[in-house]
N, CA, C and O atoms as CSV, one atom per row, in Angstrom:
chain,resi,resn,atom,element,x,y,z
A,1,UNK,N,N,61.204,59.574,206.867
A,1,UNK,CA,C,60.917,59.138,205.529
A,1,UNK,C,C,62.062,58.269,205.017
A,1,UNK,O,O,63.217,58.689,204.950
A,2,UNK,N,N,61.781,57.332,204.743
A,2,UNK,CA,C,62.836,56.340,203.801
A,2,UNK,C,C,63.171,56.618,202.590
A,2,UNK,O,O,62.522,57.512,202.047
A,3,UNK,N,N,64.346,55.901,201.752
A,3,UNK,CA,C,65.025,56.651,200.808
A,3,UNK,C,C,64.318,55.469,200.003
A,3,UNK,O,O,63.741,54.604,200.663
A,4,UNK,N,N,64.331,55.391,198.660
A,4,UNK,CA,C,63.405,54.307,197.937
A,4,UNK,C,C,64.879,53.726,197.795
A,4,UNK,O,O,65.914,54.374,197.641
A,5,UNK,N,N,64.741,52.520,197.872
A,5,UNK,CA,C,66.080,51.523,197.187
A,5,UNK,C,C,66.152,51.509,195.826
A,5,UNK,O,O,65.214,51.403,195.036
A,6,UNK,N,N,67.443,51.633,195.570
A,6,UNK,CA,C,68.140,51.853,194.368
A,6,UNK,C,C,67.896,50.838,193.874
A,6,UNK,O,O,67.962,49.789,194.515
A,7,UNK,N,N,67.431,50.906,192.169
A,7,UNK,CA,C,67.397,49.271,191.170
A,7,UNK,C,C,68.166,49.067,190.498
A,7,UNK,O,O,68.911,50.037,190.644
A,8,UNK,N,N,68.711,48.267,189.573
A,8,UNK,CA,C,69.209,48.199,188.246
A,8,UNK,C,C,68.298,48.477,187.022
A,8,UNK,O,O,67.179,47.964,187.026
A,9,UNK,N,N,68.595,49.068,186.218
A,9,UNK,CA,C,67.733,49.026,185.111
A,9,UNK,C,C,68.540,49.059,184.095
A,9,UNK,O,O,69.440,49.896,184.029
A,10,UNK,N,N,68.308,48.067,183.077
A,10,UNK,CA,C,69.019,48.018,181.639
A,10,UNK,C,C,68.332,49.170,180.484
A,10,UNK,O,O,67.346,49.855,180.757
A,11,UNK,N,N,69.003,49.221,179.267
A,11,UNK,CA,C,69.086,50.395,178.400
A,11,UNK,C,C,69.566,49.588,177.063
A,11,UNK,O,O,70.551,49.899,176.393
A,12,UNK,N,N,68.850,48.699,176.850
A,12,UNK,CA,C,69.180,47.985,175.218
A,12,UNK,C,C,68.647,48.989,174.354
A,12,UNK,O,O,67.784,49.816,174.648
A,13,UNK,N,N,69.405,48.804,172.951
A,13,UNK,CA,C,68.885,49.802,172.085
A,13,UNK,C,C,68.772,49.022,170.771
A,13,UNK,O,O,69.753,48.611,170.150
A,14,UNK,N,N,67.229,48.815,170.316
A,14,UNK,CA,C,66.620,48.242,169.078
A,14,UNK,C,C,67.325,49.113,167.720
A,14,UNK,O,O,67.330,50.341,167.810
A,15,UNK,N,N,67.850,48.537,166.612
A,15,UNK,CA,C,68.180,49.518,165.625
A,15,UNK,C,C,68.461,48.413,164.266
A,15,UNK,O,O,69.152,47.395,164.296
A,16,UNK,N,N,67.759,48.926,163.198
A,16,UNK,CA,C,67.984,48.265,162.283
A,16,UNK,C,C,67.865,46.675,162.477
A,16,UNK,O,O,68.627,45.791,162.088
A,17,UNK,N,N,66.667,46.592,163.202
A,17,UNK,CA,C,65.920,45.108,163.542
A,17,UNK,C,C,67.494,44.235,164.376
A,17,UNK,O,O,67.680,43.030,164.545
A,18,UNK,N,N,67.960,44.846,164.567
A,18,UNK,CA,C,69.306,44.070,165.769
A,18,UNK,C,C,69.199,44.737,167.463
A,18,UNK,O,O,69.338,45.957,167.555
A,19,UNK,N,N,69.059,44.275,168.207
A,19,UNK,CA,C,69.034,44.714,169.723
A,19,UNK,C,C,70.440,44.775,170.427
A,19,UNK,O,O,70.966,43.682,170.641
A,20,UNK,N,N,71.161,45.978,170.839
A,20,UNK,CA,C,72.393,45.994,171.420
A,20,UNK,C,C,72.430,46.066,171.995
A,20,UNK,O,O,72.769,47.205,172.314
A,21,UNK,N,N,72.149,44.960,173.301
A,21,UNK,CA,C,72.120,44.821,174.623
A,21,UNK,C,C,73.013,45.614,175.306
A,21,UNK,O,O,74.072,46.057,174.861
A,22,UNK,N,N,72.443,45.813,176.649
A,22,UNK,CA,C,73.246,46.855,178.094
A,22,UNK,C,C,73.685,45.972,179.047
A,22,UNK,O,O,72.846,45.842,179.939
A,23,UNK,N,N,74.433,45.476,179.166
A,23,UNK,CA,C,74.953,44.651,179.940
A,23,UNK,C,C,74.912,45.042,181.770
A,23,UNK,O,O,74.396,44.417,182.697
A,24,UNK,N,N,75.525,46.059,181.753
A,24,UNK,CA,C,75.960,47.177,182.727
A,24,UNK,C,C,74.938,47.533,183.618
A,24,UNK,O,O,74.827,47.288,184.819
A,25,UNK,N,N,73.705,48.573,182.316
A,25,UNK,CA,C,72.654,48.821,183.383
A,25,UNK,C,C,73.104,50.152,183.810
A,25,UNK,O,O,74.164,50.683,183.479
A,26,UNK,N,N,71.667,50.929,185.026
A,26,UNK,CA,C,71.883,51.876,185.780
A,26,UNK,C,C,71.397,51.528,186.808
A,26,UNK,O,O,70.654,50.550,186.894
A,27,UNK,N,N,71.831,52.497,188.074
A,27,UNK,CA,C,70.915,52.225,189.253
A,27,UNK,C,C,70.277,53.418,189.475
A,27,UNK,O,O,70.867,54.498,189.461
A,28,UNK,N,N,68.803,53.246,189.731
A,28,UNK,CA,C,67.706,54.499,189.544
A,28,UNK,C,C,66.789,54.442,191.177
A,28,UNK,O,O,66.826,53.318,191.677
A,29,UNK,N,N,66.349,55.044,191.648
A,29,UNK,CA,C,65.339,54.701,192.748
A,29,UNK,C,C,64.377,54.283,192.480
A,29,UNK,O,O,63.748,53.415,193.085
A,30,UNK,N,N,64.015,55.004,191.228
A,30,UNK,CA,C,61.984,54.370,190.941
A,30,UNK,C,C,61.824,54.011,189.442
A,30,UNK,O,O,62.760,54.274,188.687
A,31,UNK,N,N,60.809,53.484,189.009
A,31,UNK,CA,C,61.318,53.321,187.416
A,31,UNK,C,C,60.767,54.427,186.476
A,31,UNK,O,O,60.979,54.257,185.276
A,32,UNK,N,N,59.929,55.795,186.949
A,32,UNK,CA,C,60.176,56.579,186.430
A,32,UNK,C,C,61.194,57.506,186.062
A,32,UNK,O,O,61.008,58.285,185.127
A,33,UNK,N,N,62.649,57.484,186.959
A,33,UNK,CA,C,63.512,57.903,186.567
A,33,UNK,C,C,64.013,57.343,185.722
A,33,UNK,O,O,64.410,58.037,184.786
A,34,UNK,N,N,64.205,56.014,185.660
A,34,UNK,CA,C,64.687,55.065,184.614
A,34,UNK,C,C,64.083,55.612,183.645
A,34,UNK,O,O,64.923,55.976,182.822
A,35,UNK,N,N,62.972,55.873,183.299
A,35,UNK,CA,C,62.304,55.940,182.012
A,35,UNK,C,C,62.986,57.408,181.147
A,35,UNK,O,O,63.257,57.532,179.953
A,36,UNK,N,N,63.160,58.709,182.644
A,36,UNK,CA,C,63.485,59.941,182.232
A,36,UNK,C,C,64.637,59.417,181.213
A,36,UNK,O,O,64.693,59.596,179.996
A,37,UNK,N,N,65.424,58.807,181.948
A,37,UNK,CA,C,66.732,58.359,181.523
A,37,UNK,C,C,66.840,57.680,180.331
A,37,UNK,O,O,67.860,57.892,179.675
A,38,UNK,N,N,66.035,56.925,179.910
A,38,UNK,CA,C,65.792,56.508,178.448
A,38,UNK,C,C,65.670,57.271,177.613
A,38,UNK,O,O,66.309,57.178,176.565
A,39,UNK,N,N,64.653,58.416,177.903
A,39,UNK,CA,C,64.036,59.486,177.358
A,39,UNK,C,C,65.306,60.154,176.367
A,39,UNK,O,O,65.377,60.297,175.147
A,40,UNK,N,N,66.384,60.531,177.627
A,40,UNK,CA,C,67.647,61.226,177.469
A,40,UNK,C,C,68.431,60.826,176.905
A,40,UNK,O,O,68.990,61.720,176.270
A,41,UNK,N,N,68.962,59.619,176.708
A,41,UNK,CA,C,69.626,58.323,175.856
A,41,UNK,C,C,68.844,58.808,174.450
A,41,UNK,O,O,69.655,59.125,173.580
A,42,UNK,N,N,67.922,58.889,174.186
A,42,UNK,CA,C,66.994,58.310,172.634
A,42,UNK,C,C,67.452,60.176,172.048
A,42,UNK,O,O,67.700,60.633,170.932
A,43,UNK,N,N,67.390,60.776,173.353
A,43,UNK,CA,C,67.739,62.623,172.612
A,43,UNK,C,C,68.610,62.513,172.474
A,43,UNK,O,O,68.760,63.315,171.552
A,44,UNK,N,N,69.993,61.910,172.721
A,44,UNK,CA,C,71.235,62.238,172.728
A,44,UNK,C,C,71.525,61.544,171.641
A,44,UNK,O,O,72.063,62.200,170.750
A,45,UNK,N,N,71.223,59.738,171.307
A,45,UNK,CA,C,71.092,59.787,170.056
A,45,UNK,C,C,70.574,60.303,168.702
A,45,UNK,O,O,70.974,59.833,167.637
A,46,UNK,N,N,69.725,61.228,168.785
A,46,UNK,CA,C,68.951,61.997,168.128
A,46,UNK,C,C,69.761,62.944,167.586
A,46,UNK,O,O,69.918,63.169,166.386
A,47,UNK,N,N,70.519,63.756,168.956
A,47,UNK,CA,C,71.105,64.679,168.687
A,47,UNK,C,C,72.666,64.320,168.026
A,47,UNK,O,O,73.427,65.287,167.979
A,48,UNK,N,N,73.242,62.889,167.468
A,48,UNK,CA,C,74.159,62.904,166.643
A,48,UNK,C,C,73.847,63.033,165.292
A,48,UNK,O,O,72.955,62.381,164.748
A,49,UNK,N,N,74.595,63.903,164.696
A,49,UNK,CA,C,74.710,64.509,163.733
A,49,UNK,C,C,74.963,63.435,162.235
A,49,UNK,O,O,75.064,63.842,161.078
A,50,UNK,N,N,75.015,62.098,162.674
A,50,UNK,CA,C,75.245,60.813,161.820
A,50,UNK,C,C,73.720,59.803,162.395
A,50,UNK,O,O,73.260,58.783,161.883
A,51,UNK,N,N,73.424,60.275,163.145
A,51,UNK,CA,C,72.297,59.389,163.163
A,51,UNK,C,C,71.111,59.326,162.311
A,51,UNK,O,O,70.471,60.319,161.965
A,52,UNK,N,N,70.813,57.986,161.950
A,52,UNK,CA,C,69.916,57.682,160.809
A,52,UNK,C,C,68.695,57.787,161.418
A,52,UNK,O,O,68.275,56.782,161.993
A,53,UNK,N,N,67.798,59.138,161.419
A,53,UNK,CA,C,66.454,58.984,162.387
A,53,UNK,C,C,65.464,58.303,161.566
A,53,UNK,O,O,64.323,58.277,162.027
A,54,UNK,N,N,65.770,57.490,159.919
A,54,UNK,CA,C,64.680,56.819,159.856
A,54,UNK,C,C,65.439,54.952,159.739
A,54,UNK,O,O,65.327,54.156,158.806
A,55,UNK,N,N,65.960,54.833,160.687
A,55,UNK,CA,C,66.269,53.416,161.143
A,55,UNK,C,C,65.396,52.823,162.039
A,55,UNK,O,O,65.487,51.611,162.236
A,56,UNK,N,N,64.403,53.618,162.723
A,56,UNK,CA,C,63.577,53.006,163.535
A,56,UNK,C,C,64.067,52.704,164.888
A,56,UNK,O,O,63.504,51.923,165.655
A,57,UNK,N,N,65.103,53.336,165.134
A,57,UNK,CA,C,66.489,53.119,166.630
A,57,UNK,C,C,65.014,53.255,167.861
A,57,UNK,O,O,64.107,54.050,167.615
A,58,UNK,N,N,64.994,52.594,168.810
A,58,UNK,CA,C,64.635,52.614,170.009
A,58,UNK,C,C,64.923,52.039,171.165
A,58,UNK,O,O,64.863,50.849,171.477
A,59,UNK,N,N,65.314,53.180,171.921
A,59,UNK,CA,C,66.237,52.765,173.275
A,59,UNK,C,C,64.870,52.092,174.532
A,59,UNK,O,O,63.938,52.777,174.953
A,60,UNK,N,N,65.048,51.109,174.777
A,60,UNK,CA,C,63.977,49.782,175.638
A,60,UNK,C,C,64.443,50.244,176.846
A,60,UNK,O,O,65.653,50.402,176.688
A,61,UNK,N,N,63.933,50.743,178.698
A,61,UNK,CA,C,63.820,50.645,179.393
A,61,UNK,C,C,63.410,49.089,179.908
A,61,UNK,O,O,62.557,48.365,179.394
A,62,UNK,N,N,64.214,48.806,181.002
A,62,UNK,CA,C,63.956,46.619,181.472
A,62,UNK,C,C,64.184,46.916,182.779
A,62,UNK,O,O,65.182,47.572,183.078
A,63,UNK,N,N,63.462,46.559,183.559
A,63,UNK,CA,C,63.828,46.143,185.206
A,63,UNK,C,C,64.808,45.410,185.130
A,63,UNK,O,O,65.259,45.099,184.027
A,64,UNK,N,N,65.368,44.960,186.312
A,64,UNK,CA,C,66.308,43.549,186.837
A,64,UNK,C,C,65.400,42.366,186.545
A,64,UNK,O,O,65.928,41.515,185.829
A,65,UNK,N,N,64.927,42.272,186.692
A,65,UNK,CA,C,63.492,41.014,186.094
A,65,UNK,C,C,63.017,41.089,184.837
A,65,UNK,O,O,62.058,40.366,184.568
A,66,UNK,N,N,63.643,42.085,183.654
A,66,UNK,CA,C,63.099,41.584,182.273
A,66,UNK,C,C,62.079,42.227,181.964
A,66,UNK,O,O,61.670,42.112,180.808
A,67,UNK,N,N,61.278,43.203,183.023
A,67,UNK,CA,C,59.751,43.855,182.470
A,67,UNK,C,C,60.132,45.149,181.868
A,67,UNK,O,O,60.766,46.043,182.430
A,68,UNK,N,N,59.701,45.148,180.732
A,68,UNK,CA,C,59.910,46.747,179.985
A,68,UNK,C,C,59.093,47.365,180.721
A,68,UNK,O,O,58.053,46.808,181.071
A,69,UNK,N,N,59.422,48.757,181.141
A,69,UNK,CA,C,59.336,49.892,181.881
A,69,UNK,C,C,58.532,50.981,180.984
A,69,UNK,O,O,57.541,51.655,181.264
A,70,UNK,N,N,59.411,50.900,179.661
A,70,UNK,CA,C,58.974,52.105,178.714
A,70,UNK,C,C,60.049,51.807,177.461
A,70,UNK,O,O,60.963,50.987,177.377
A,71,UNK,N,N,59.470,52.992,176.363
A,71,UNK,CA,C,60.353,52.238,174.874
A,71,UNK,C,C,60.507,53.968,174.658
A,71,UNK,O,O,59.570,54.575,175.178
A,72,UNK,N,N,61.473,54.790,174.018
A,72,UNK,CA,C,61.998,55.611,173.241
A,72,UNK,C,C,62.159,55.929,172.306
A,72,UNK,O,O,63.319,56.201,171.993
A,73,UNK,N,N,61.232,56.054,171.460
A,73,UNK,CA,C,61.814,56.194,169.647
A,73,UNK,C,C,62.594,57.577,169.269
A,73,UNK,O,O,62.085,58.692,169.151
A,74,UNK,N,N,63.617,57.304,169.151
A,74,UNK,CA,C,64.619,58.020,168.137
A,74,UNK,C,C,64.268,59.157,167.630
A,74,UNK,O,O,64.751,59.002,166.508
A,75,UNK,N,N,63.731,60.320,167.604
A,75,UNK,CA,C,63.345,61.336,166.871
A,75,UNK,C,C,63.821,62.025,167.417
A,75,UNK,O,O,64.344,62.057,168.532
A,76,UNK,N,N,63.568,63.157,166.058
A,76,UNK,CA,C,63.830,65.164,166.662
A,76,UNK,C,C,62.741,65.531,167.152
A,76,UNK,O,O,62.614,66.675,167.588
């Protein structure tokens, strides 16, 4: 069995109509992990204790090619 090749996937985060691009990125095998991983990003912002959950914050899943994967909205 083969190992799936590792991707890049970016992690911009929409907030207060400004996008704060991920420069960096992760490397994931499939893009459902990527997505878990967004998932986890959008809880962890959630879970700061200063975060504005009605700013509309959503952390964007992107391939290496620009295709959104999946989107995260900000909630408890």
């Amino acid at each position: 069995m083969r190992a799936a090749a590792m991707q890049r996937y970016y992690f911009p985060i929409f907030h207060r109509g400004e996008t704060q691009p991920d420069d960096e990125g992760e490397m994931f095998g499939s893009p459902e992990l990527a997505a878990q991983y967004g998932a986890r990003v959008a809880r962890d912002i959630a879970s700061d204790p200063e975060c504005d959950l009605d700013a509309g914050t959503v952390v964007i899943v992107v391939d290496a090619s620009g295709a959104e994967i999946a989107r995260h909205g900000v909630t408890l």
